[in-house]
N, C-alpha and C positions, 0 to 999 in steps of 0.2 A: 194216571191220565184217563179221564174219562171219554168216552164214544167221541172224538170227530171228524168228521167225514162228509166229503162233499154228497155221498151216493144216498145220506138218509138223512138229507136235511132239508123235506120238502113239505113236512108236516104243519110248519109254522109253528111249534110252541116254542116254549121259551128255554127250550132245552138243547135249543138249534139242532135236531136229530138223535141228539142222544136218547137211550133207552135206557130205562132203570128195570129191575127186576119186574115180573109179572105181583101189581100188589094190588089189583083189583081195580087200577085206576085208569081213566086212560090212553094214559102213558106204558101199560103192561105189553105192548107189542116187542118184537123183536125186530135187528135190523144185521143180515148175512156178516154187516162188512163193518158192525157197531155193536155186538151184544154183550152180555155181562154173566151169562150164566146164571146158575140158581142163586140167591141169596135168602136172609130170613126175611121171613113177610112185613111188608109195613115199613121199610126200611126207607127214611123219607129220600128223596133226592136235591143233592145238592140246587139250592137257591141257583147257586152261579157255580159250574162247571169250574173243574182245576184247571187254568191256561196257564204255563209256567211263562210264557212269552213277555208279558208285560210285566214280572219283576222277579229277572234273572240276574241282577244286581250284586247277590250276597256271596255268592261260591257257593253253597251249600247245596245236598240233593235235591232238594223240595223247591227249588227257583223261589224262596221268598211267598212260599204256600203254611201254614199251619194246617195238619191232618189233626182233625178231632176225633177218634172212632168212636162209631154208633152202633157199629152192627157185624154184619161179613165184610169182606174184602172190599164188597161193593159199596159199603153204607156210613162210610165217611162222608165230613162234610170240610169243603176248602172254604178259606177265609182270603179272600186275594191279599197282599201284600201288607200282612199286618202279624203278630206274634202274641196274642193272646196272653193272661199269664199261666204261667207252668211252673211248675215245685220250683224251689230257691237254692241256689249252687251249683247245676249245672254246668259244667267245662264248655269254656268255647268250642269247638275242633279247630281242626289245624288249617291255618288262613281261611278264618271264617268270613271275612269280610272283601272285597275286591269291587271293586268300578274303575271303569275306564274313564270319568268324569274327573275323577281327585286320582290319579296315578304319579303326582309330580313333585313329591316330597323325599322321594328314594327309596322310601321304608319297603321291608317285605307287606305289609298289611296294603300298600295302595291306598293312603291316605285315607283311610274309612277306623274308626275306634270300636273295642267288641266290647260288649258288655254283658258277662254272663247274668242269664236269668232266669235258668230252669232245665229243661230236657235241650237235649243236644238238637231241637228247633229249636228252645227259647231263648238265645241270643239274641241280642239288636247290634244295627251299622250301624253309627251316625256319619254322615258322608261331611268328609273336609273338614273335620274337627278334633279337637282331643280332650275336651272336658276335664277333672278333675283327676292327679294320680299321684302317687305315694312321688313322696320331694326325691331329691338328689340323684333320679338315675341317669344314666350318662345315655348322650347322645348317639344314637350309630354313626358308623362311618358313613360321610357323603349325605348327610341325612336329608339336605334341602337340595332340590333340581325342580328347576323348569323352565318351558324352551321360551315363554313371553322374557325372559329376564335377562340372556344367557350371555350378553355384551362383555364384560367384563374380563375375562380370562380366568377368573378363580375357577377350584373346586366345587365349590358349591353353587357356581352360577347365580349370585346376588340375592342370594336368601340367609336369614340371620337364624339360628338355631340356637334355642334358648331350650336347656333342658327343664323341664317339666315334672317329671314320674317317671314308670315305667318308660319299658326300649318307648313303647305307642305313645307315651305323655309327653314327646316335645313341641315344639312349634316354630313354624316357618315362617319368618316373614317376608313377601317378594318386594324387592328392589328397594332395599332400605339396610341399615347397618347399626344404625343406635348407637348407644356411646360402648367403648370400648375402652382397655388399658392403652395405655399413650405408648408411642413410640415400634409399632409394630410393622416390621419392614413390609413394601408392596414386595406380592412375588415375580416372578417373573412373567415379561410380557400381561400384567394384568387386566391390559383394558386390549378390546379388539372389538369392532364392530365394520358389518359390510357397507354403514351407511355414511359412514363421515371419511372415507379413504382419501381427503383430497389435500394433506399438510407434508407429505412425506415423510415425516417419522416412523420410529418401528413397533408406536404405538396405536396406530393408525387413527390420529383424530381426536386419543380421547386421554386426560389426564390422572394420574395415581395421585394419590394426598392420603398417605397415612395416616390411620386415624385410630388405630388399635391393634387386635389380635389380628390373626394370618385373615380372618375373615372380616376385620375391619376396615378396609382401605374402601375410597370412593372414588369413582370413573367420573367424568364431568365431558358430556358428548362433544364433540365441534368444537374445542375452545383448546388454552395450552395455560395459559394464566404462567403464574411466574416462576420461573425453570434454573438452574444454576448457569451461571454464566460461560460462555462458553461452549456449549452443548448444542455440535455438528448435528442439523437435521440431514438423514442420508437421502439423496435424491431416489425417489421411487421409480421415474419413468429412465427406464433404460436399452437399448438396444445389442442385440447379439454384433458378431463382429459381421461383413456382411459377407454375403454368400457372392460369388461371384460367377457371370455368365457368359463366356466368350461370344461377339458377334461372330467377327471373321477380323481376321488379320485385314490392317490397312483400312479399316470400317472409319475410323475415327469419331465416331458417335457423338451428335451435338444437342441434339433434342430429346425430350423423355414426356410421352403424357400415358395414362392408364383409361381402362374402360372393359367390362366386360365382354369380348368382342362375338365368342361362341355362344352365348346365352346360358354359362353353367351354374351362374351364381356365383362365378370367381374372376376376380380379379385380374388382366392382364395387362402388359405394357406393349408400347409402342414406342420404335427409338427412328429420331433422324438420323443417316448414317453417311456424312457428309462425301467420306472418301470413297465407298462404292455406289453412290449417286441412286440411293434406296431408303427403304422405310424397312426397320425390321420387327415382325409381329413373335413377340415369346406369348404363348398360351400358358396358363396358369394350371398346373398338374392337378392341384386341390390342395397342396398341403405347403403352399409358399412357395415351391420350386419351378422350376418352369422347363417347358420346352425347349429345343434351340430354337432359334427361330427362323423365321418364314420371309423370305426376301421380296419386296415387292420393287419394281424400277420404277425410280422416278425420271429416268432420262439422264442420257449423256451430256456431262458435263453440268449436270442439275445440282450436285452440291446440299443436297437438302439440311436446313437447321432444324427450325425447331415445330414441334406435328403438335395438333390439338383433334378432339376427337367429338362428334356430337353425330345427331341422328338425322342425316340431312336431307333423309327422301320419306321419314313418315311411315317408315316399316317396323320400329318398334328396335334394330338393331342399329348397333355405334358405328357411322362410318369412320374415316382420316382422312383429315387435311392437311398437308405442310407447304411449308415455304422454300419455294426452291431459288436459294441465291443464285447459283449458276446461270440459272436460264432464264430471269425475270416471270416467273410466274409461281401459281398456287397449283398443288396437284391434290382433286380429291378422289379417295378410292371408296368408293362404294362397296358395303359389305354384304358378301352373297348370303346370307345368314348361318352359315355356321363355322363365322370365325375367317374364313378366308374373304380376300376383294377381289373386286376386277380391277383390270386395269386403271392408272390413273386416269382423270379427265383434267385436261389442262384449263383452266384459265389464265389468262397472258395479265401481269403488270404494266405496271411503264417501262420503256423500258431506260437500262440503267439503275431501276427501282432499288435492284442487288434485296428481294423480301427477304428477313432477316427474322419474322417470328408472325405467328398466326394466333387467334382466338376466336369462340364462335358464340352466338348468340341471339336473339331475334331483336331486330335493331328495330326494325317498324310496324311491332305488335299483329303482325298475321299470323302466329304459331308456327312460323317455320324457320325453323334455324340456319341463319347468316354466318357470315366468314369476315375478319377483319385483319389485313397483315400489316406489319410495318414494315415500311422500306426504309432501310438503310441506306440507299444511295442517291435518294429523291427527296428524304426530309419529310415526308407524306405516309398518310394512312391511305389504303386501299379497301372500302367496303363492297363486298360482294354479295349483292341481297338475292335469294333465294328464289326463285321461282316456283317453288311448290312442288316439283317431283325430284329435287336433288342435283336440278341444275344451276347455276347463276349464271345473273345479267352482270352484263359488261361492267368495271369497276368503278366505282367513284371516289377520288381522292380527297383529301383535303389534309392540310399544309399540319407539320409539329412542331414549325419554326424554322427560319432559316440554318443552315447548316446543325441542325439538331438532330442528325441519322439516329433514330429512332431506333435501338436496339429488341426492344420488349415490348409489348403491347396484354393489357390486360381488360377486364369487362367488367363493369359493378355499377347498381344504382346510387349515382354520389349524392344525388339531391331528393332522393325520395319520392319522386313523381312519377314509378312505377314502369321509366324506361332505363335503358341500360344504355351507360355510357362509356366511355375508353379512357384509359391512363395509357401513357405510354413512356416510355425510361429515355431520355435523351440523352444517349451516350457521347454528344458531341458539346451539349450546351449545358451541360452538369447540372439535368433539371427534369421533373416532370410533367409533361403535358395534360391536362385535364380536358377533355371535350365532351360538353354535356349534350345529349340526344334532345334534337327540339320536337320529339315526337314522331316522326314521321320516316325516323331511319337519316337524319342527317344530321351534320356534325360541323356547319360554320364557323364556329368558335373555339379559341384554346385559353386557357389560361395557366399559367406559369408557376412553380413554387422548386426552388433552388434543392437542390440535394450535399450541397456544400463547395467549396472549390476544389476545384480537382477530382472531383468526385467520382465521375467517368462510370456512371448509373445502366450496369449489365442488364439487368432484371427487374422483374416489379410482379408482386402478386398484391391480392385485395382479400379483406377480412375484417371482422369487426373486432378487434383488440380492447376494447373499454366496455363492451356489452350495455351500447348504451342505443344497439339496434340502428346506429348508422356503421356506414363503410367506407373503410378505415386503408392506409396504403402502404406496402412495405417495400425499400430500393432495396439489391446489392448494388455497392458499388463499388467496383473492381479498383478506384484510383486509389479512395483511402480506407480499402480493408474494414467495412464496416455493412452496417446495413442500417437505414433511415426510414421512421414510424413517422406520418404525418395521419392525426387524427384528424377527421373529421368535425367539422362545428355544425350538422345536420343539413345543411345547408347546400351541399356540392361545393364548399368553400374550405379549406383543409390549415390546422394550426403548422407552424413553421416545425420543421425536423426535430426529431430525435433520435440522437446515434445510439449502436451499439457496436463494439470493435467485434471484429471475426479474424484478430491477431494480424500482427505484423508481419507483411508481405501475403497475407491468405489470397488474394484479391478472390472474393466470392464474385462467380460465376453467373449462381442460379439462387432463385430463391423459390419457398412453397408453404402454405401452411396448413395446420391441422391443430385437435386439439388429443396431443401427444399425451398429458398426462393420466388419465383423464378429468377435470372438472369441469367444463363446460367452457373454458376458456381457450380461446386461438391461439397456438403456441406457434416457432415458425421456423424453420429452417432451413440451410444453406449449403450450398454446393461451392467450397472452398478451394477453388483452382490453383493456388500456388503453395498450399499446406496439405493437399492430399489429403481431407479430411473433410467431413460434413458435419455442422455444427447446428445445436439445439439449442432454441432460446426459449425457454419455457415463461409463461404470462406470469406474473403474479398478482391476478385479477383486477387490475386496473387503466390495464392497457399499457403498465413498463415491462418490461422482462429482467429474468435472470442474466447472468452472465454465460455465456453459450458453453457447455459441453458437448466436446468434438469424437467423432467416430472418423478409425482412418479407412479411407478406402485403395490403399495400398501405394505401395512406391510407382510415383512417377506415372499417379492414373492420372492427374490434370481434368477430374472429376468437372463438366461443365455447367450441368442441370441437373436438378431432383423431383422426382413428385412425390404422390403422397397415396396410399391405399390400403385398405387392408388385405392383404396378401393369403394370410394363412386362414382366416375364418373365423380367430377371436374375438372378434370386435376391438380389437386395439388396432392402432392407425400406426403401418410401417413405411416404411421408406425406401425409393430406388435412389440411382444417380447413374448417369451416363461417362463413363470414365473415359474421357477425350484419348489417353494417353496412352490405356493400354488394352482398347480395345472390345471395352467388354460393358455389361450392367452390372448393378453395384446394390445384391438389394437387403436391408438391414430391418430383421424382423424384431418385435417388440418382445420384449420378455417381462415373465414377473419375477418381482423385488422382495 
């Protein structure tokens, strides 16, 4: 290593400070913190100074330098990153060659070939290659790896190893397989990749077709092509059994929605809790579990169903709202910001209204989020527009048909115009009400589409089922044990029903949806009140579904509603339910398959 140094590098020659011997030239000074000592006279000085930095490539001591000696110690001259020739025979040394460039063939050598050619400097790398070598020698173990290829599940991670020469003469080739001897079994689990996980098989997305030796078989991304008959795909999306959270005894729990209410970044619920005439707040621990919860009064003899949650003073935190049967009105409680409310503020219904279920939204495009309940006992919506600090103006109703006691109430843009309009479940007229928003926050009109006879339509949530970017409507319907998909025709106009059973005597309660598996499609599921079980309908991307798999949520819980959250911090979407029967939440976290 010759002089470098920032302290004697202010001469300007081209020796950027270095100092050679005193040889009469001059260049003959010395430098405290750069000198060379006596050398013999005339000893020229290297053209270009030894910097091993720019071809430390090889393994070797000299970084990819040639020393030529001319003289003393001092009077060598460096050749940057070249090898000169040097006498013939030569030994390599030992792992003479190494780059982090070509390290992904497995070999000890680091994908680089030695080729002796003189003094123990005069080897050459050639990087990522193997040139010419004595035939038949066998391949190392594992010979081919690298991480661009590595999909498959083999040993070798989709490189073909073709012996060559020498252990160093074979060669790799990435993601390809050539022909092979016929008849060579796939191994196990062959094919895996992170990017196609959406078929449920347990070969995630991607298919084997033997095509030779152990190392012959080919993966085919996203596709399945043609399979032995018979051949159970296992469902991948599945839930644990659920965890269960006592309110209080006599609670009777009818409502369930979620919302971060502390600010932690997790997940919490909110439950109506009919029999002690309250809303109960569980805070979310961090790890799915929750606190007991926190009782807020909605008032004697208030009976509260079903709570929806939005932010309705502009603070950045989730208030609650619910529907208090008992007492004809809405109670919203305002959230102090860290998780707790204040007292409710009442808004009055009709009365006799008996409000039966609540949703929120901005009905008349001011950025402030509205209230909308269905009464049950009045046949009527109730919209309650905002006033800007968390209060609302007096109600305004309008009709969901005669004797149609409107069980559920939902919010979604049916017609694409940028305003948000209401579905609501007519538990008396076995039908859905459509009321499209004429802008301005009102609701004149309904239009009508059957849920079947006898249908007796609990619930109703909205989602886009066909990914065709309209919104799409989903019933339970407690009379015939099913739940009914009316897609959308873009239009705010909806195609006639499509059942799916939720078994005999289930009568579903509630309904919710998410995209459970996950592919990007709205799966949706069900709060099965006479089967004690909640049941999963997963999409099979075109807007039909599977046939429901059920999770129980115990003897004689009379489970009534469900939402939908991620709970634990996976990013997998799990599931509560409000167990009418025995008291408690019901919450059922996702697992992997």
């Amino acid at each position: 290593s010759p002089c470098t140094t920032t302290a004697c590098s202010a001469n300007g020659d081209t020796k950027a400070g270095l100092v050679c011997t005193p040889s009469g030239t001059t260049e003959g000074y010395q430098c405290t913190a750069c000198s060379y000592g006596v050398a013999a006279a005339n000893a020229p000085c290297p053209a270009t100074p030894c910097v091993p930095t720019a071809c430390s490539a090889n393994g070797d001591t000299k970084a990819g330098l040639v020393c030529t000696a001319s003289g003393t110690a001092e009077g060598y001259q460096c050749t940057a990153c070249s090898y000169g020739v040097a006498p013939a025979n030569a030994p390599c040394p030992a792992s003479p060659c190494v780059a982090t460039a070509c390290s992904a063939n497995g070999d000890t050598k680091a994908g680089l070939v030695c080729t002796p050619s003189g003094t123990a400097e005069g080897y050459q790398c050639t990087a990522c290659s193997y040139g010419v070598a004595a035939a038949n020698a066998p391949c190392p173990a594992n010979p081919c790896t690298t991480t661009t290829c590595g999909v498959n599940g083999d040993p070798a991670s989709n490189l073909v190893c073709t012996p060559s020469g020498t252990a160093e003469g074979y060669q790799c080739t990435a993601c390809s397989y050539g022909v092979a001897a016929a008849n060579a079994p796939c191994p196990a689990s062959p094919c895996t990749t992170t990017t196609c996980g959406v078929s449920g098989d347990t070969k995630t997305s991607l298919v084997c077709t033997p095509s030779g030796t152990a190392e012959g078989y080919q993966c085919t991304a996203c596709s399945y092509g043609a399979a032995p008959a018979n051949a159970p795909c296992p469902v991948q999306t599945k839930f644990a059994a659920q965890v269960a959270s006592i309110i209080v005894a006599g609670s009777t729990p009818y409502g369930v929605a979620v919302g971060d209410f502390n600010g932690d970044g997790k997940i919490d619920i909110v439950t109506g809790n009919t029999g002690t005439n309250n809303i109960g707040v569980f805070l979310n621990t961090g790890t799915g579990t929750f606190a007991p919860q926190v009782p807020y009064s909605t008032g004697a003899s208030s009976a509260p169903r079903n709570v929806a949650v939005g932010d309705f003073n502009g603070d950045g935190k989730l208030d609650i709202v619910c529907a208090n049967y008992g007492t004809n009105n809405i109670g919203v409680f305002l959230n102090t910001g860290t998780g707790t409310f204040l007292a409710q503020a009442i808004y009055p219904a009709s009365a006799s209204s008996e409000p039966s279920s609540v949703a929120v939204g901005d009905f008349n495009g001011d950025g402030k989020i509205d209230i909308v309940c269905g009464n049950f006992g009045t046949s009527t919506i109730s919209i309650f527009l905002n006033t800007g600090t968390g209060t609302f103006a007096t109600q305004v109703t309008y009709t969901t048909g005669s004797a149609s006691t409107p069980h559920d109430v939902a919010v979604g843009d049916f017609n694409a115009d940028g305003k948000l309009d209401i579905v609501t479940a007519n538990y008396g007229t076995n039908n859905i009400a459509i009321l499209l928003n004429t802008g301005t926050g009102t609701f004149p009109t309904q239009v009508f589409y059957t849920t079947g006879c006898a249908s007796v339509p609990y619930s109703v949530a909205v989602g886009d089922f066909n990914g065709d970017g309209k919104i799409d409507i989903v019933t339970a319907n407690e009379g015939t044990s099913n739940i009914a998909i009316l897609v959308n025709n873009g239009d705010g106009t909806f195609v006639a029903q499509a059942t799916y059973t939720t078994g005999a005597g289930s009568t579903p309660y509630g309904v919710a949806v998410g995209d459970f598996y996950p592919d990007g499609k709205i799966d949706i599921v069900t709060a099965n009140e006479g089967a004690n079980n909640i049941g999963i309908f997963l999409n099979t991307g075109t807007g039909t579904f599977a046939t429901q798999v059920t999770y129980a949520t115990g003897t004689a819980s009379t489970p009534y509603r469900v939402a939908v959250g991620d709970f634990n911090g996976d990013g997998k979407i799990d599931i509560v339910t409000v167990n009418h029967g025995t008291n408690n939440i019901g919450v059922f976290l996702q697992v992997n398959v």
